[in-house]
C-alpha positions as CSV (number, residue, x, y, z in Angstrom):
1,X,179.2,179.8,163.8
2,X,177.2,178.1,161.0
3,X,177.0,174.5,161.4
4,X,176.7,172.1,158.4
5,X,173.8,169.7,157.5
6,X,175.2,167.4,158.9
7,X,176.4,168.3,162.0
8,X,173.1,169.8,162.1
9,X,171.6,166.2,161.6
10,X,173.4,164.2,164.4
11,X,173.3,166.9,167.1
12,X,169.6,168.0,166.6
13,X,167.8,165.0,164.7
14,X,167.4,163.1,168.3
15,X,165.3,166.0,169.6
16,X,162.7,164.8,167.2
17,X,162.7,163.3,164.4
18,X,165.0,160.7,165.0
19,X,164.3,160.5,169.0
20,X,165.9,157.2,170.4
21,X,162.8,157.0,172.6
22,X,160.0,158.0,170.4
23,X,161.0,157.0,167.4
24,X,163.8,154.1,167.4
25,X,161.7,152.8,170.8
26,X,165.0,152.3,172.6
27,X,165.5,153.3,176.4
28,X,162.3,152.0,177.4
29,X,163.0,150.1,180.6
30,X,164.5,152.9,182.2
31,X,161.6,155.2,181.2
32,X,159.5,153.1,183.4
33,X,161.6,152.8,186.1
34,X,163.0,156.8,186.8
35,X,160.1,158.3,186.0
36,X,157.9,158.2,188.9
37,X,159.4,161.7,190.2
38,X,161.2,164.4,188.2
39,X,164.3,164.5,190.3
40,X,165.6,161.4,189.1
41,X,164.3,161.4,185.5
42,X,167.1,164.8,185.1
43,X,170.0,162.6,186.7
44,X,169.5,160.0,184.7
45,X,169.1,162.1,181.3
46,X,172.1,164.4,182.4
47,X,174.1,160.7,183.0
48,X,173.3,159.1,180.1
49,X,174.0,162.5,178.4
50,X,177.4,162.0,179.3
51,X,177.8,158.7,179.5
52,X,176.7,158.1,175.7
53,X,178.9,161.2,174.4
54,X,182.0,160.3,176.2
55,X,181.4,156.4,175.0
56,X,181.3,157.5,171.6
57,X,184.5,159.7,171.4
58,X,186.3,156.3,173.5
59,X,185.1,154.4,170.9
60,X,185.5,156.5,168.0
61,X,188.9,157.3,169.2
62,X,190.1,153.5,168.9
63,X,187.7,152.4,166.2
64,X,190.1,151.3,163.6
65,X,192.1,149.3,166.2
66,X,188.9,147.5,167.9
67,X,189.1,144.1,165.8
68,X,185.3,143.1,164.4
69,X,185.1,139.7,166.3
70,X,185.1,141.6,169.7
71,X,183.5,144.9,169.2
72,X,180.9,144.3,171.0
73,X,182.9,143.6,174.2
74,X,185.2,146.4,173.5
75,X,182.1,148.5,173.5
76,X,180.8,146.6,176.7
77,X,184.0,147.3,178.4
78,X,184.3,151.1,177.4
79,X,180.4,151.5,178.8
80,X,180.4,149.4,181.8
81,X,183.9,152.4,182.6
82,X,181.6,155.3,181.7
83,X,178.7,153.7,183.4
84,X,181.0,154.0,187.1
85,X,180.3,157.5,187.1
86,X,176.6,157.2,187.3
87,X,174.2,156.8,190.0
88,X,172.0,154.2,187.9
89,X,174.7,152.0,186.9
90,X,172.6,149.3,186.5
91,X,170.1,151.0,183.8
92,X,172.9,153.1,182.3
93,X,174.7,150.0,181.4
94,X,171.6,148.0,179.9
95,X,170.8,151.2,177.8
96,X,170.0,150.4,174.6
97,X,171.1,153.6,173.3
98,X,174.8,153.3,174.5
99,X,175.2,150.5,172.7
100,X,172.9,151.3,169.6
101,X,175.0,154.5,169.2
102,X,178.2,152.9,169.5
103,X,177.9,150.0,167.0
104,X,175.7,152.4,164.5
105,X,177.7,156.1,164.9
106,X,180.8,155.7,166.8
107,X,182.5,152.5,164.8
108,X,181.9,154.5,161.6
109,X,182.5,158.2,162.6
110,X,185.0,161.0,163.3
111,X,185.1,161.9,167.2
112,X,184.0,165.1,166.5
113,X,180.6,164.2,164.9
114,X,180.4,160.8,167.6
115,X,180.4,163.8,170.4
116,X,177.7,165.5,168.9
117,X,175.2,162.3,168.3
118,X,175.8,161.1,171.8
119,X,175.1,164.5,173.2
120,X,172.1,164.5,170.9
121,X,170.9,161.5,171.4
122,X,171.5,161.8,175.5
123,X,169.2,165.2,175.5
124,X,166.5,163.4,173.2
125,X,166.3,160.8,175.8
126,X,166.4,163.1,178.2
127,X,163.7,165.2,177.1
128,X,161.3,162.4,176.8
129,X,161.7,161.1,180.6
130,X,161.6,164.5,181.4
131,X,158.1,165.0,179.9
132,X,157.3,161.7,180.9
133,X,158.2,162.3,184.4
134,X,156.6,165.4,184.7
135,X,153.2,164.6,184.3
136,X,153.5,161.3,186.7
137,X,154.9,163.4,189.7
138,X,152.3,166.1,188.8
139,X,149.1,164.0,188.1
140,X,150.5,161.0,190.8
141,X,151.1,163.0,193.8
142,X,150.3,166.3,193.5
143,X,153.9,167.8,193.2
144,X,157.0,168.5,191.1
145,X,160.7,168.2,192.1
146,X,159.0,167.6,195.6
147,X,157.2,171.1,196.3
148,X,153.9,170.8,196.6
149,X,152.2,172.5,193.0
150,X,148.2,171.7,193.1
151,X,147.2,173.8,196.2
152,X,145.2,172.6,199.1
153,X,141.6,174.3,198.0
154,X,141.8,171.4,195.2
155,X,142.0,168.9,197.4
156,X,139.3,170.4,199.9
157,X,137.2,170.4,196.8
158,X,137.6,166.8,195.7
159,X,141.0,166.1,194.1
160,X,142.5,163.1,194.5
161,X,145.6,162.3,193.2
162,X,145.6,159.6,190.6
163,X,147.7,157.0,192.3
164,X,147.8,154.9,189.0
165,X,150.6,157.5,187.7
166,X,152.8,156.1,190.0
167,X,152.7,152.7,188.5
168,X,155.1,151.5,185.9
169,X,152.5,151.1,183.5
170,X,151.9,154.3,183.3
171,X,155.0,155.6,182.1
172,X,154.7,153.3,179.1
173,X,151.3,154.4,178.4
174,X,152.9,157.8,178.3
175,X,155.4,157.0,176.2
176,X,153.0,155.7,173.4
177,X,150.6,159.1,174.0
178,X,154.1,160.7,173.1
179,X,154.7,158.9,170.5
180,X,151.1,159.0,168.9
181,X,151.3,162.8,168.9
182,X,154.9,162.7,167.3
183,X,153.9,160.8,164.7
184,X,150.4,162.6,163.8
């Protein structure tokens, strides 16, 4: 099955070049705050994911019934639903990207294309805290998804885990070396 440009577009544009992390710098706040260990980084991108593409086929679905004046609490309403089935409800539903997707792709865009940008745009995020997540666990304590990966010679040797990873301000620091080498 040959997909068109377009469907090409919205499904794969937010693995890169249009990342809503890296490149519309939305989804920030939960970048620093799941990151710290790669265990929760996945749950979280796997539930925004599908929080984002079943918002935007809710949304799509009833678009041209959703009066202007309260679209925005329509929208609130339909992701505060979605948000129930999450583990971070309260990050899920401050997401920037659920609403940002909503008002820019859903209110304007067939349910079929609307499922495609908010799995898209889910897996862009996700890949970024995934990344970002990766290298705090790894560089902060030594371990990823919780087994032990640099060995204990390193440590015998003079390793020391760099207990600054584990800090928030990390994760943004992170995020702009991410950035930096996406844009050069």
């Amino acid at each position: 099955m040959k997909l068109s440009d377009k469907t090409r577009e919205v499904l794969l544009g937010p693995l890169s070049a249009n990342n809503p992390v890296i490149v519309q710098i939305l989804g920030i706040c939960s970048a620093l705050a799941v990151t710290v260990q790669l265990k929760p980084a996945l749950v979280m991108g796997i539930a925004v994911t599908i929080i984002v593409a079943m918002s935007n086929v809710v949304i799509s679905l009833i678009r041209n019934t959703i009066p202007m004046r309260i679209r925005i609490i329509v929208q609130l309403v339909v992701v505060a639903a979605s948000v129930q089935l999450s583990v971070y409800t309260g990050l899920s539903i401050t997401n920037c990207i659920l609403m940002g997707r909503l008002e820019a792709f859903a209110m304007s865009n067939s349910v079929g294309d609307s499922l495609l940008d908010g799995l898209g745009n889910g897996v862009g995020y996700a890949i970024i805290l995934i990344i970002v997540a990766f290298f705090r666990e790894l560089l902060g304590s030594g371990s990823l998804l919780g087994f032990q990966v640099i060995p204990q010679w390193c440590y015998a040797h003079g390793y020391v885990n760099n207990g600054m990873m584990m800090m928030p301000a990390m994760a943004l620091i992170l995020v702009g070396c991410i950035i930096w080498v996406h844009r050069s």
